[in-house]
N, CA, C and O atoms as a MOPAC input file, in Angstrom:
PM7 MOZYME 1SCF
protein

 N    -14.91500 1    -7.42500 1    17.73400 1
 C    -14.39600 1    -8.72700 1    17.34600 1
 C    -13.89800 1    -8.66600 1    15.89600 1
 O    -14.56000 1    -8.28600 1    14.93100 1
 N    -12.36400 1    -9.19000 1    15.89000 1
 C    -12.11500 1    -9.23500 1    13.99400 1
 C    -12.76800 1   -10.37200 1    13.45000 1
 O    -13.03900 1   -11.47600 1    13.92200 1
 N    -12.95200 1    -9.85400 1    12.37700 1
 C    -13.41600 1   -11.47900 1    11.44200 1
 C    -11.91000 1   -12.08200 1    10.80800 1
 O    -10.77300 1   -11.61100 1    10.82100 1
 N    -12.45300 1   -13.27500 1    10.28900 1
 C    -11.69100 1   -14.17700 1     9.84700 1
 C    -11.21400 1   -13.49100 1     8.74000 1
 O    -12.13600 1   -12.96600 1     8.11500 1
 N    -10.07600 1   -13.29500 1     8.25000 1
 C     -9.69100 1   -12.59500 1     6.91000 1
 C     -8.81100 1   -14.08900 1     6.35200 1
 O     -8.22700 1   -14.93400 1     7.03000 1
 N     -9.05000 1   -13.97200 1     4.43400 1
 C     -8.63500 1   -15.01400 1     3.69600 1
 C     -6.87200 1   -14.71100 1     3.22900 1
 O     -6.27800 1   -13.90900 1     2.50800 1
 N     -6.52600 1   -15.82800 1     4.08400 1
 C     -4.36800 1   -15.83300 1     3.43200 1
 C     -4.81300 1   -15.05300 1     2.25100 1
 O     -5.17900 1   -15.70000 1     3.23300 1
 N     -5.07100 1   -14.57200 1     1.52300 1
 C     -5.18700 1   -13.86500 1     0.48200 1
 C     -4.64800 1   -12.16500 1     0.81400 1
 O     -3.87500 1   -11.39700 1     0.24100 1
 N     -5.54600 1   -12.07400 1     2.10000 1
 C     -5.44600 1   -10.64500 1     2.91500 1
 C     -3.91800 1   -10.56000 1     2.97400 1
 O     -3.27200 1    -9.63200 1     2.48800 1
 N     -3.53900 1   -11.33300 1     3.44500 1
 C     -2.07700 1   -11.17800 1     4.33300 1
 C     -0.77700 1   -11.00800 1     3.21400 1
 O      0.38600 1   -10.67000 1     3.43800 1
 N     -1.34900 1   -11.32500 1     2.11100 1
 C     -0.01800 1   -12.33900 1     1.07000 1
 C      0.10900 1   -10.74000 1     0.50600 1
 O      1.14700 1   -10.11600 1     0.28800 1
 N     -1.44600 1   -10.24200 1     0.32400 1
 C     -1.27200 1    -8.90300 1    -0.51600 1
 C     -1.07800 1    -7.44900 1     0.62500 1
 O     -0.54300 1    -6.38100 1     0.33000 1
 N     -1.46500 1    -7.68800 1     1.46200 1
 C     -0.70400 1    -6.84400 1     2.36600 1
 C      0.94100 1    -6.65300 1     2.68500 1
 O      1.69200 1    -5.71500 1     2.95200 1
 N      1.04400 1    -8.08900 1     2.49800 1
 C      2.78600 1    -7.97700 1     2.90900 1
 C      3.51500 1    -7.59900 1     1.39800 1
 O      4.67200 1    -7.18800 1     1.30300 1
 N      2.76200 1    -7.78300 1     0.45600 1
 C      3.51700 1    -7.19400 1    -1.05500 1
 C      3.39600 1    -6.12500 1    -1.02000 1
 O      4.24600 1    -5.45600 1    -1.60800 1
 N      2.24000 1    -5.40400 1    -0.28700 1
 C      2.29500 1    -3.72200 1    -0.36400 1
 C      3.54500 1    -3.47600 1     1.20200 1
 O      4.58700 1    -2.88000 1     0.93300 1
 N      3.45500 1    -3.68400 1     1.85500 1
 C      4.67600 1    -3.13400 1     2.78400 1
 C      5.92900 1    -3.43700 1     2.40900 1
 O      6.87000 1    -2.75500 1     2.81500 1
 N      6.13600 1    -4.67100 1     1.45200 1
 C      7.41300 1    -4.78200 1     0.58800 1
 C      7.90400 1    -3.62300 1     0.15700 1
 O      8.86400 1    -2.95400 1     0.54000 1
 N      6.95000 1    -3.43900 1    -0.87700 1
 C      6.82100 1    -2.15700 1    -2.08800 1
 C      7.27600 1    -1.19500 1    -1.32800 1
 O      8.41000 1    -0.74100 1    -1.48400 1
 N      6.40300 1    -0.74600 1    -0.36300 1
 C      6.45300 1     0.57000 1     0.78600 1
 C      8.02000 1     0.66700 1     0.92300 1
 O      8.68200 1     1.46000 1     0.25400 1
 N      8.48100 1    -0.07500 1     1.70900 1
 C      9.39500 1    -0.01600 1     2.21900 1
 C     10.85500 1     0.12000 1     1.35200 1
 O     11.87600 1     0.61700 1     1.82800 1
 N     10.73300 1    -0.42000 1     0.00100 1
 C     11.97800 1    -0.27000 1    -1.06700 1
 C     11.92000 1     0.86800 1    -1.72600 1
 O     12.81300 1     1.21500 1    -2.49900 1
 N     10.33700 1     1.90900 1    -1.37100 1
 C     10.36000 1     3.13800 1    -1.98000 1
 C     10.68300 1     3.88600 1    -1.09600 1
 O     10.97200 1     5.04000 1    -1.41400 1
 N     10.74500 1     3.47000 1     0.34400 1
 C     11.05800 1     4.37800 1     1.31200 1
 C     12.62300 1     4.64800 1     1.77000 1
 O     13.08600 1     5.68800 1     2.24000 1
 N     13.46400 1     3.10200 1     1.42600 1
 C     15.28500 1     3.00000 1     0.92800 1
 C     15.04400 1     3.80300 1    -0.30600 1
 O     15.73900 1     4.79700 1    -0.09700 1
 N     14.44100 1     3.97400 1    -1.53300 1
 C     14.82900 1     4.52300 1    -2.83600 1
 C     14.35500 1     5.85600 1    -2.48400 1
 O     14.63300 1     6.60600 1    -3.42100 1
 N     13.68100 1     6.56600 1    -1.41600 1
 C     13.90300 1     7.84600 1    -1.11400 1
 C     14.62600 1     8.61700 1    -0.71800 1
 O     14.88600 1     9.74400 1    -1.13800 1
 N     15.21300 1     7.76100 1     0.58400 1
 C     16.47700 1     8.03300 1     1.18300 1
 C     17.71200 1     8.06600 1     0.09600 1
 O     18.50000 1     9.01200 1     0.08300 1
 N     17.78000 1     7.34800 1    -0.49400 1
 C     19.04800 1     7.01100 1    -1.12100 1
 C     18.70500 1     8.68400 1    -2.55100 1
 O     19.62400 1     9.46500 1    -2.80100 1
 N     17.65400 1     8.79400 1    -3.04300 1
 C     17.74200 1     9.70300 1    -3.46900 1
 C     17.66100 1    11.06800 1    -3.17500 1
 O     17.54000 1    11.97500 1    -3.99900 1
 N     17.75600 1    11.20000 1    -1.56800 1
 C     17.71600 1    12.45900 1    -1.14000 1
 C     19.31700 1    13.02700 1    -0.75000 1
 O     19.77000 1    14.03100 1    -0.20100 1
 N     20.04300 1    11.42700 1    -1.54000 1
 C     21.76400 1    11.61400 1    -1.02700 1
 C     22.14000 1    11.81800 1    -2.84000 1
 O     22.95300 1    12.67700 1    -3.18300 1
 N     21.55200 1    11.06800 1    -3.71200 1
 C     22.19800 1    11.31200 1    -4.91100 1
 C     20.88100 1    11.54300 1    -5.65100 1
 O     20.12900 1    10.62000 1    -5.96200 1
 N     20.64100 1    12.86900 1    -5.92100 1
 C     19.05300 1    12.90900 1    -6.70100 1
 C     19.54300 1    12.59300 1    -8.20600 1
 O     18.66500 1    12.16600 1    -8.95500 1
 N     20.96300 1    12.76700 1    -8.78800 1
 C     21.28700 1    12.46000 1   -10.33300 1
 C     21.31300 1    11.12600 1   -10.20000 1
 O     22.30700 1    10.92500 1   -10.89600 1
 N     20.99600 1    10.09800 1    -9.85400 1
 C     20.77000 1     9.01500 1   -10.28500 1
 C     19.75700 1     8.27700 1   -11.17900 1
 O     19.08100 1     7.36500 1   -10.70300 1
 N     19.65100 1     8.61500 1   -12.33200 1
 C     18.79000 1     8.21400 1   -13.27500 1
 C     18.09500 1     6.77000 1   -13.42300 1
 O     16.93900 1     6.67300 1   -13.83200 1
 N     18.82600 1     5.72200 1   -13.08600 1
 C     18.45900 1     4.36100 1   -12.86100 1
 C     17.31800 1     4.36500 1   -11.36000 1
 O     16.25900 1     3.74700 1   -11.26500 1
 N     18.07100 1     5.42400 1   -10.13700 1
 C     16.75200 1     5.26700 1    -9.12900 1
 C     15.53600 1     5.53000 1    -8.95800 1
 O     14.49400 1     5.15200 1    -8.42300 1
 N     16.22100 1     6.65600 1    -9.87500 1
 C     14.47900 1     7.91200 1    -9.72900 1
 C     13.49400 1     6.82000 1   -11.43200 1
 O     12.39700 1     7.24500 1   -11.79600 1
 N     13.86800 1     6.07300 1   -11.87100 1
 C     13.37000 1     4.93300 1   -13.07100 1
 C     12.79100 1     3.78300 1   -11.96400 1
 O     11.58600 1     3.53100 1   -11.96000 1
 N     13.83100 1     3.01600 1   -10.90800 1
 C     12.62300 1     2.30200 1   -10.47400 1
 C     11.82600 1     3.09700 1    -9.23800 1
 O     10.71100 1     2.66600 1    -8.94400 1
 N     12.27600 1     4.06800 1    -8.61500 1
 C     11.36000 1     4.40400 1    -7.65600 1
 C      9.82700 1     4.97900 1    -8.85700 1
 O      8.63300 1     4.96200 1    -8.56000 1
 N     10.18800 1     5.23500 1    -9.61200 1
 C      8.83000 1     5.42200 1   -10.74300 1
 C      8.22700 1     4.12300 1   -10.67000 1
 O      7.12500 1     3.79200 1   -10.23200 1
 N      9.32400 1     3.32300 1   -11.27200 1
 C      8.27400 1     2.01800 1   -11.47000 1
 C      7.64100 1     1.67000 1   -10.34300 1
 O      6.41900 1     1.58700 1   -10.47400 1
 N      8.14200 1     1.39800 1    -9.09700 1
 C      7.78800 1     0.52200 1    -8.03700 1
 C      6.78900 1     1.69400 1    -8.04200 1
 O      5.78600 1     1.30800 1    -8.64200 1
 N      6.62900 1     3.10600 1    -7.57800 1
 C      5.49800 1     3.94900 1    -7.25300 1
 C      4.22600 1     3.43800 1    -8.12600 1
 O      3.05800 1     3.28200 1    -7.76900 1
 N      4.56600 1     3.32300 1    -8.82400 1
 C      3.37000 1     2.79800 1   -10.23700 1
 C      2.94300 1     1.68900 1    -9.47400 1
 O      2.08400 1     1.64300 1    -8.59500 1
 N      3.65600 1     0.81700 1    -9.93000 1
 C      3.19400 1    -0.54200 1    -9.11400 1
 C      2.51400 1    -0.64500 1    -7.99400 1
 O      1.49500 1    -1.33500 1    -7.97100 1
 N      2.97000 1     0.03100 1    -6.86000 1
 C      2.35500 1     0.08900 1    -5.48300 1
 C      0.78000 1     0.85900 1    -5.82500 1
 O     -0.16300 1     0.43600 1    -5.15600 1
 N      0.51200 1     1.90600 1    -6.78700 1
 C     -0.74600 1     2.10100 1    -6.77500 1
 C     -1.77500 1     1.40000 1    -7.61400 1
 O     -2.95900 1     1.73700 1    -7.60800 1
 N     -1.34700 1     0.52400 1    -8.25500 1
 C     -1.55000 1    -0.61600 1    -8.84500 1
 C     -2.06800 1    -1.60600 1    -7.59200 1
 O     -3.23000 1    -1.71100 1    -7.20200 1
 N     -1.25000 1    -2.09000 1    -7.22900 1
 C     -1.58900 1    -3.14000 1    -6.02600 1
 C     -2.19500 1    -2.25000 1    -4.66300 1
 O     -2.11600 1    -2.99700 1    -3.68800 1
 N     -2.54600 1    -1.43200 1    -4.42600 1
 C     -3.54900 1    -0.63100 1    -3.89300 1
 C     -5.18200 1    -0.89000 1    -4.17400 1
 O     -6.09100 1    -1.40800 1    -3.52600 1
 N     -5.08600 1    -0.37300 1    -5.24000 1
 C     -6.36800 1    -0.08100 1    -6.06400 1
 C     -7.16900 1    -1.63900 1    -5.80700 1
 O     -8.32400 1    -1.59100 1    -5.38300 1
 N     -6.49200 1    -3.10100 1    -6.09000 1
 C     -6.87400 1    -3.85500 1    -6.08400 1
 C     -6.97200 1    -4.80200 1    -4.75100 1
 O     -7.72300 1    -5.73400 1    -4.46100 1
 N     -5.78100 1    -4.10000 1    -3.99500 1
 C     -6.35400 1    -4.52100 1    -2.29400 1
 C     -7.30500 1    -3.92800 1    -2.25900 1
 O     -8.24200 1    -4.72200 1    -2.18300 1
 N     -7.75300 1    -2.58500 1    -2.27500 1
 C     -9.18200 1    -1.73600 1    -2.16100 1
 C    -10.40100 1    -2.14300 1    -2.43200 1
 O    -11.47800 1    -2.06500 1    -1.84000 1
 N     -9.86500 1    -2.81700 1    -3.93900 1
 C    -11.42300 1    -3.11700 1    -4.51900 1
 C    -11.76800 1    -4.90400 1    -3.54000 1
 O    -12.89800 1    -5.19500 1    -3.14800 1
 N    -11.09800 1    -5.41200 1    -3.42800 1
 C    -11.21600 1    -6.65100 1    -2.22000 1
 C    -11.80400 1    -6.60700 1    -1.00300 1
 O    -12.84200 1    -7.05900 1    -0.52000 1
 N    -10.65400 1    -5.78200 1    -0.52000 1
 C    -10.77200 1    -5.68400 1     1.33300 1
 C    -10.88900 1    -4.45600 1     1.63100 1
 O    -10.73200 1    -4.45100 1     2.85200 1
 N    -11.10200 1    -3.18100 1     1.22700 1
 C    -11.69900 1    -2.34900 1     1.93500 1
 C    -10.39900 1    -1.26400 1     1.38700 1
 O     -9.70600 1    -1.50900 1     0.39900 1
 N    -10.23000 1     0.14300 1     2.38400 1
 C     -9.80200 1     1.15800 1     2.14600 1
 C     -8.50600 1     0.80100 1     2.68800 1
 O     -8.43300 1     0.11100 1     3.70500 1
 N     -7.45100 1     1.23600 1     2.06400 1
 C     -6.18100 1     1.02800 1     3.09800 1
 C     -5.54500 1     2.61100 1     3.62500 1
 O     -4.50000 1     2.51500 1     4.27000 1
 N     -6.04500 1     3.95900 1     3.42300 1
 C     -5.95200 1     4.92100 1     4.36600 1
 C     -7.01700 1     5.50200 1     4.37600 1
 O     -7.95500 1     5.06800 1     3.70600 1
 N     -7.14900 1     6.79700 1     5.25800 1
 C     -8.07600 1     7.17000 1     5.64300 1
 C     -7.29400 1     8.78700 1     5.37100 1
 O     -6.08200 1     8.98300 1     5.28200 1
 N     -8.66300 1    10.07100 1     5.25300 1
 C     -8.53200 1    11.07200 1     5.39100 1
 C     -8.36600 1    11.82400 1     3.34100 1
 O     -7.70600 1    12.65700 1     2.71900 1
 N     -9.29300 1    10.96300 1     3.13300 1
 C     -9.74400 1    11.22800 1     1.61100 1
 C     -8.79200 1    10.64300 1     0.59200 1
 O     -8.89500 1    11.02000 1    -0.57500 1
 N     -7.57300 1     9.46400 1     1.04300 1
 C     -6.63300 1     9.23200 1     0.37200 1
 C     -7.39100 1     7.99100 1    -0.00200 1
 O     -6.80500 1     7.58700 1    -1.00600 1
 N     -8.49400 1     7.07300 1     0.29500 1
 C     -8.89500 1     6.00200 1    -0.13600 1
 C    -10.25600 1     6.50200 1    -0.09500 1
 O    -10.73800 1     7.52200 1     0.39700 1
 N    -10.76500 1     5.50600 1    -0.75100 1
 C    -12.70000 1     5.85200 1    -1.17100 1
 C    -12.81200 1     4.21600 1    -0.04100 1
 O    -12.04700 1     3.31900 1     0.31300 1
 N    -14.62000 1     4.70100 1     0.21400 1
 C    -14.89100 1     3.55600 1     0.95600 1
 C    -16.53800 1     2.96900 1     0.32800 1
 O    -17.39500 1     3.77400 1    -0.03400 1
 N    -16.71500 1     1.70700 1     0.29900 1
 C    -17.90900 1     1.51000 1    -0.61500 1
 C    -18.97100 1     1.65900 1     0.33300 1
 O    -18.55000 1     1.78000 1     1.48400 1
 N    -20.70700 1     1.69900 1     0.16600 1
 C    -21.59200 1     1.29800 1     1.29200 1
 C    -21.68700 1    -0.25700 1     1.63600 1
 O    -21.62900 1    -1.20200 1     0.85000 1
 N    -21.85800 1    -0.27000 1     3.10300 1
 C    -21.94400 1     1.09400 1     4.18700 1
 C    -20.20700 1     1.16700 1     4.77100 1
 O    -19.34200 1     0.51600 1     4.18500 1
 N    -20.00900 1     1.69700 1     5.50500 1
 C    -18.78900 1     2.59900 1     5.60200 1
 C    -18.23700 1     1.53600 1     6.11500 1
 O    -18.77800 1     0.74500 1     6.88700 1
 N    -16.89600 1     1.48600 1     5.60000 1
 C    -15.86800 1     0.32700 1     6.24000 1
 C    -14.73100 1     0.37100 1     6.82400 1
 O    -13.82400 1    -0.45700 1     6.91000 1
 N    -14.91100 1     1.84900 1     7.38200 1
 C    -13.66900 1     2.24000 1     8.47900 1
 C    -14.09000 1     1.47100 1     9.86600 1
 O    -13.42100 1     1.53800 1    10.89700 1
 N    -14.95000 1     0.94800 1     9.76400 1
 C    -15.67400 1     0.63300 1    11.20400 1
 C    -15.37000 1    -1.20600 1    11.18400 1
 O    -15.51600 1    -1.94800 1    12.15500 1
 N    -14.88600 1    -1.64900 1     9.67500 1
 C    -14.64200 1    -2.93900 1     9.78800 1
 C    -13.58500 1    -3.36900 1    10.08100 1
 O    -12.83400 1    -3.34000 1     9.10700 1
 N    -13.09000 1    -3.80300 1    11.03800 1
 C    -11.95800 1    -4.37200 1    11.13600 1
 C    -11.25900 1    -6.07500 1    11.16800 1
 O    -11.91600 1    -6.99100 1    11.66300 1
 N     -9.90400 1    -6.29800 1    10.59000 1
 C     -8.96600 1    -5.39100 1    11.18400 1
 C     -8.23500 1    -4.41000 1    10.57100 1
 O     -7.57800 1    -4.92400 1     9.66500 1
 N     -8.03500 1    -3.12400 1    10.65900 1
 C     -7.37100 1    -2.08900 1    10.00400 1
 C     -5.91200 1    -2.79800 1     9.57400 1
 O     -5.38200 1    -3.86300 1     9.89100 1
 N     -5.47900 1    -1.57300 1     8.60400 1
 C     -4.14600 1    -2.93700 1     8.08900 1
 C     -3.26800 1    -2.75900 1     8.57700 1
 O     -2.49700 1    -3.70600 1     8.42200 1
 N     -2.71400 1    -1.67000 1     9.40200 1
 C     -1.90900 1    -1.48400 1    10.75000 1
 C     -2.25400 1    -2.10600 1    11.64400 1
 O     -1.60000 1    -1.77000 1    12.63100 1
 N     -3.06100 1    -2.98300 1    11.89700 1
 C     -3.36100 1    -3.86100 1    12.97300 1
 C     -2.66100 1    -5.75100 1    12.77000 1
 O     -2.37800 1    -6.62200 1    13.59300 1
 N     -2.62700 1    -5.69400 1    11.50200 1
 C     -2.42200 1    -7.09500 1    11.02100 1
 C     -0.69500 1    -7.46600 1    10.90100 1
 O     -0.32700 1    -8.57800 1    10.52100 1

């Protein structure tokens, strides 16, 4: 059974798949022009940022990957759901 998660969950989840997703156009786009100095500046920034807003979904709601890329607090909270691919 999921529990109730707080609009809080959702607002900062959807700012991290924002993020995700404009670094994942600013990859593409730099795997066509890597001399672009202005892209590879915000794909820095936004990368920054996104582990920024990580760290602090984490410290909230739990781990957002698995396989040593996130820490998990006691007791283990891979088992809590809903995972954030689920939401």
């Amino acid at each position: 059974m999921q529990k109730q998660l707080p609009d809080e969950y959702y607002c900062m989840l959807k700012e991290l798949q924002e993020v995700d997703f404009v670094l994942v156009e600013l990859t593409l786009y730099l795997d066509t022009h890597p001399t672009d100095n202005a892209a590879i500046s915000q794909f820095n920034q936004l990368a920054q940022k996104r582990q920024q807003m990580a760290v602090q979904f984490e410290m909230k709601y739990g781990p957002l990957l698995q396989f040593g890329h996130s820490f998990s607090r006691s007791p283990w909270q891979w088992i809590d759901t809903p995972w954030p691919w689920q939401v």
